[in-house]
C-alpha positions as CSV (number, residue, x, y, z in Angstrom):
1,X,10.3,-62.9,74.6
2,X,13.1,-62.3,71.9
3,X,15.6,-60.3,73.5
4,X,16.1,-57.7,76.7
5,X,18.0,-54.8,76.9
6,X,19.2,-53.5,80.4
7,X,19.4,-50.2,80.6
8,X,19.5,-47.6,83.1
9,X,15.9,-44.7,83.8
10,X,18.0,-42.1,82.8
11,X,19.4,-43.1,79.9
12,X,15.5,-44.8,79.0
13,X,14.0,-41.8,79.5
14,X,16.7,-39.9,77.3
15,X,16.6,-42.2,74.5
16,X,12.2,-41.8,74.1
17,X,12.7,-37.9,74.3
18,X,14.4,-38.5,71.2
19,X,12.3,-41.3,69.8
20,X,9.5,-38.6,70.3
21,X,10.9,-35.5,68.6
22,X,10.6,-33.8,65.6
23,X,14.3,-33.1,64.9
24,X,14.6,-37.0,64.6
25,X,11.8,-36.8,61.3
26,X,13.3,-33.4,60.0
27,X,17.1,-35.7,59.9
28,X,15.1,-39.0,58.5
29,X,13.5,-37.0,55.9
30,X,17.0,-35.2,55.1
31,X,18.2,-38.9,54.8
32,X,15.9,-40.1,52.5
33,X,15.7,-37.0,50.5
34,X,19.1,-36.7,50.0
35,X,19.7,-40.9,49.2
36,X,16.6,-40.1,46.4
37,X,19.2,-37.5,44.7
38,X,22.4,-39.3,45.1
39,X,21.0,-42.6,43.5
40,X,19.4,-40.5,40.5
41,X,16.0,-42.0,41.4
42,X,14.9,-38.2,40.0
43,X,15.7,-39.1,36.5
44,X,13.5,-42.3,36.3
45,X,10.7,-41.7,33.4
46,X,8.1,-43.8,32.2
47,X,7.0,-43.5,28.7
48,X,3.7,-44.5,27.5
49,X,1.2,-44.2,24.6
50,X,-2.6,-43.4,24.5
51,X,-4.8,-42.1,21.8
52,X,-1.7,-42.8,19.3
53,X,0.4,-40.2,20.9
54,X,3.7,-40.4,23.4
55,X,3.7,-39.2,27.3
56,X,6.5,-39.5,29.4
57,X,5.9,-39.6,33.1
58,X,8.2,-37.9,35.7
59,X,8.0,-41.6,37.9
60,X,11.4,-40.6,39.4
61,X,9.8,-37.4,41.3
62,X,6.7,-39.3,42.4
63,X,9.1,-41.9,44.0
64,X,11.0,-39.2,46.1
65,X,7.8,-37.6,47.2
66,X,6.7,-41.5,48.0
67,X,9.8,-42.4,50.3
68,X,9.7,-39.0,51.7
69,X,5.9,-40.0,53.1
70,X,7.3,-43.7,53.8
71,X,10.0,-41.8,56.4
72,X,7.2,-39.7,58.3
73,X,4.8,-42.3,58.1
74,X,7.4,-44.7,59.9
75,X,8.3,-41.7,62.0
76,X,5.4,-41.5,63.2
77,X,4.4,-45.3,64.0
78,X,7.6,-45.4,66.0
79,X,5.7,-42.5,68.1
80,X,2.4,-44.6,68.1
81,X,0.8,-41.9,66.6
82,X,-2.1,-43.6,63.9
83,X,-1.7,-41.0,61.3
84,X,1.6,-42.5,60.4
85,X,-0.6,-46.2,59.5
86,X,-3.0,-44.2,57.9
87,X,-0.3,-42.8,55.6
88,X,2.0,-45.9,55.2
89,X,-1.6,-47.3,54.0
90,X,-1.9,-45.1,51.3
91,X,2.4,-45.1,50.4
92,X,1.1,-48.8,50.6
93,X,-0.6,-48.3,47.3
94,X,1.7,-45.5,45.8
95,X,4.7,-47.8,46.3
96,X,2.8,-51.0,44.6
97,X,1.8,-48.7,41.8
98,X,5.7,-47.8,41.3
99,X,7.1,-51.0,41.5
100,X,4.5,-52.7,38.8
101,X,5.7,-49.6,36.6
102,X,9.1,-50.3,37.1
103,X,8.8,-54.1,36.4
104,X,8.1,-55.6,39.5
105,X,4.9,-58.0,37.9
106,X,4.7,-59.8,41.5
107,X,3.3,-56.3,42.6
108,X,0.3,-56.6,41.6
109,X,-0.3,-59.6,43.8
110,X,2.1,-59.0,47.1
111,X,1.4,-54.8,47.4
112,X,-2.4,-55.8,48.2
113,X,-1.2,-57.9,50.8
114,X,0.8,-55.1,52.4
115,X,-2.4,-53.0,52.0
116,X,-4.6,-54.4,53.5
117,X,-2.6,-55.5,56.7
118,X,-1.7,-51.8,56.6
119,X,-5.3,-50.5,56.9
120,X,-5.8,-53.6,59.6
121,X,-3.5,-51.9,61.0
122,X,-4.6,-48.5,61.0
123,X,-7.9,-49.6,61.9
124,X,-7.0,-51.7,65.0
125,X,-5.3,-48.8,66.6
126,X,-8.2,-46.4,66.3
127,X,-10.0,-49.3,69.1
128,X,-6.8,-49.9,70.8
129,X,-3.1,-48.9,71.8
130,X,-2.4,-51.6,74.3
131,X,1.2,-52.8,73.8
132,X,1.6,-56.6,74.2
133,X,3.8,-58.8,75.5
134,X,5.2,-61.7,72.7
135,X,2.6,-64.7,72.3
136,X,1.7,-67.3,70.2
137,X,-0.1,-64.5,67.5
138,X,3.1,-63.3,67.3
139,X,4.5,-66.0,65.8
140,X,1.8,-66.6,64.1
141,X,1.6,-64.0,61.4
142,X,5.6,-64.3,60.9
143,X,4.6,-67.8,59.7
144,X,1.3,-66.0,57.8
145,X,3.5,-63.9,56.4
146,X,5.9,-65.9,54.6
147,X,3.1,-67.8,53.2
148,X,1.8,-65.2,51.6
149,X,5.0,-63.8,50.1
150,X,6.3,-67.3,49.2
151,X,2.8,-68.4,47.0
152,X,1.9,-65.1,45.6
153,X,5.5,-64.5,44.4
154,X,5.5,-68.1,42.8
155,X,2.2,-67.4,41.0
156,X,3.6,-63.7,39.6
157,X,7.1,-65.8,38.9
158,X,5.3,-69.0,37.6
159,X,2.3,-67.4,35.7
160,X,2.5,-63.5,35.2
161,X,6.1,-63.9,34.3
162,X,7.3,-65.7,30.6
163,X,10.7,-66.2,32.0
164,X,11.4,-69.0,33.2
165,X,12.0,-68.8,37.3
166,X,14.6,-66.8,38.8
167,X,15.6,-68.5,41.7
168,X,18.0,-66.4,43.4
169,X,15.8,-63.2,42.2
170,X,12.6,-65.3,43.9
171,X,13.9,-65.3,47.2
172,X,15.5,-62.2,47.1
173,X,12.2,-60.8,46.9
174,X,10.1,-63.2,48.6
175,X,12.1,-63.4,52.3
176,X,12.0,-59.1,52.6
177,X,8.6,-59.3,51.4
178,X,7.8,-62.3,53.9
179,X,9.3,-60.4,57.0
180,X,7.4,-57.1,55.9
181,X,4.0,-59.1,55.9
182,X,4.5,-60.4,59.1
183,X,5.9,-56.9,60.7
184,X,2.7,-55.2,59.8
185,X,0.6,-57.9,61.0
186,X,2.7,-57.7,64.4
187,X,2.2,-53.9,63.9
188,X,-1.8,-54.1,65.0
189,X,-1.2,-55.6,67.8
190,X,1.5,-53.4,69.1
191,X,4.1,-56.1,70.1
192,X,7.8,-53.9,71.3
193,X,9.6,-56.9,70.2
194,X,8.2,-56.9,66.7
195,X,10.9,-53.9,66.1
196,X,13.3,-56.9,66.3
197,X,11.8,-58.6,63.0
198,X,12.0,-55.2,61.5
199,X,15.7,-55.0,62.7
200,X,16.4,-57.8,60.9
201,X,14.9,-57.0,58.0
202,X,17.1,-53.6,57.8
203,X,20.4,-56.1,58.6
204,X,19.8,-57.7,55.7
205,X,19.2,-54.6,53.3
206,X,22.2,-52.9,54.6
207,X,24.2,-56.1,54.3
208,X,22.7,-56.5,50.6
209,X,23.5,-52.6,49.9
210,X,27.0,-52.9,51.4
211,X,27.6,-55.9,49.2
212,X,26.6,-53.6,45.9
213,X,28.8,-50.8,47.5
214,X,25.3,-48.7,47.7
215,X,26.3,-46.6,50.4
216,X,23.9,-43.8,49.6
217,X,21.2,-46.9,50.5
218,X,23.3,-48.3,53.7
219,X,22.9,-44.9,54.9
220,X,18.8,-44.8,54.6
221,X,18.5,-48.2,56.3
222,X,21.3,-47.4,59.2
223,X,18.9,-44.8,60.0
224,X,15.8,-46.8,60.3
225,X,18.0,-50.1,62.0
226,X,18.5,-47.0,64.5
227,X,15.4,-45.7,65.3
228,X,14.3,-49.6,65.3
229,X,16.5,-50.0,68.4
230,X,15.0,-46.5,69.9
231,X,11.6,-47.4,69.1
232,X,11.7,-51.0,71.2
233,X,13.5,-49.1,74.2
234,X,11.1,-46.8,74.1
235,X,7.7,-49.3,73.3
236,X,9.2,-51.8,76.0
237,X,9.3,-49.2,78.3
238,X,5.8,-47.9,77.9
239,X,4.7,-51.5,78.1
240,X,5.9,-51.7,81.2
241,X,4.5,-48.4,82.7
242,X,1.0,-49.5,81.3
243,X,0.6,-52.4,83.5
């Protein structure tokens, strides 16, 4: 057990009407949308050649549509409802793709990572939605999870990379990545207090974006360090109710 929050019926059963409505998705999307414009992720191209002539690809658009389906998948996982792993599976892939365009060279070894443990995911719940009380597991796949962000960014920073190693840049990259891993392995087994690893890993984005006075950014990940904080009241809650 992490933490407990006290809180009264009431206000419980007011706060999962809202983690359970649609107007909450329509304002995340808005969110995201409108953090896509402001940041001018539209304009991003990427220009390639084959057969000796020159293509430009709109990347930009593709990201937008991308973190649009990123919002309703998570959305939708905060409502326990499968379809949201099934399509976080496949923005899984979509978002990998991105990144390796963009330069990210680790992708092509961590994005797997994130999945498959999203497809694990997706599959688990179609057997079972049983939400579980914190256990040794849990812990567990934190610790999996870093492992598997720490070596496979070494091996893209050591060996994919003709730089020399980035420290700063290598665990800038490797802690998110670490506490996403172990978030989605958490996520199969349907732990309420795994929406505290999550909260942390928000803290630290809106922290970083504060710090590079990216407020269109601190504005996406305010919204999901919010519906974090809904969606344990509300998955605590439920745990309980199931027993």
């Amino acid at each position: 057990m992490i933490f407990k929050l006290k809180i009264s019926n009431t206000l419980t059963t007011q706060i999962k009407s809202i983690t359970n409505s649609t107007y909450l998705d329509i304002i995340g999307l808005i969110i995201v949308i409108t953090v896509s414009i402001i940041l001018g992720y539209y304009k991003t191209v990427y220009n390639f050649s084959f057969n000796g002539k020159n293509y430009m690809f709109l990347l930009g658009y593709v990201s937008i549509i991308n973190t649009s389906f990123s919002m309703i998948g998570n959305r939708l996982v905060t409502k326990k409802n499968n379809i949201g792993n099934f399509i976080t599976t496949c923005n899984t892939f979509l978002s990998g793709s991105i990144d390796y365009l963009l330069g990210n060279i680790g992708a092509i070894l961590t994005y797997p990572v994130s999945f498959i443990g999203n497809y694990l995911v997706f599959n688990s719940w179609k057997k079972s939605k049983v939400l579980r009380k914190i256990d040794l597991i849990f812990y567990q796949n934190i610790i999996l999870g870093f492992f598997f962000s720490f070596l496979l960014n070494y091996i893209a920073f050591k060996y994919l990379s003709t730089n020399t190693i980035d420290w700063k840049l290598y665990f800038a990259i490797s802690i998110p990545a670490g506490l996403t891993f172990g978030g989605t392995f958490n996520t199969a087994r349907m732990y309420p207090d795994n929406w505290f690893l999550w909260q942390f890993y928000n803290l630290t984005k809106i922290i970083q974006n504060l710090l590079l006075l990216n407020i269109a950014n601190t504005a996406k990940y305010i919204f999901y360090f919010f519906n974090a904080i809904i969606g344990y009241i509300t998955w605590n809650d439920d745990q309980k109710k199931q027993l």
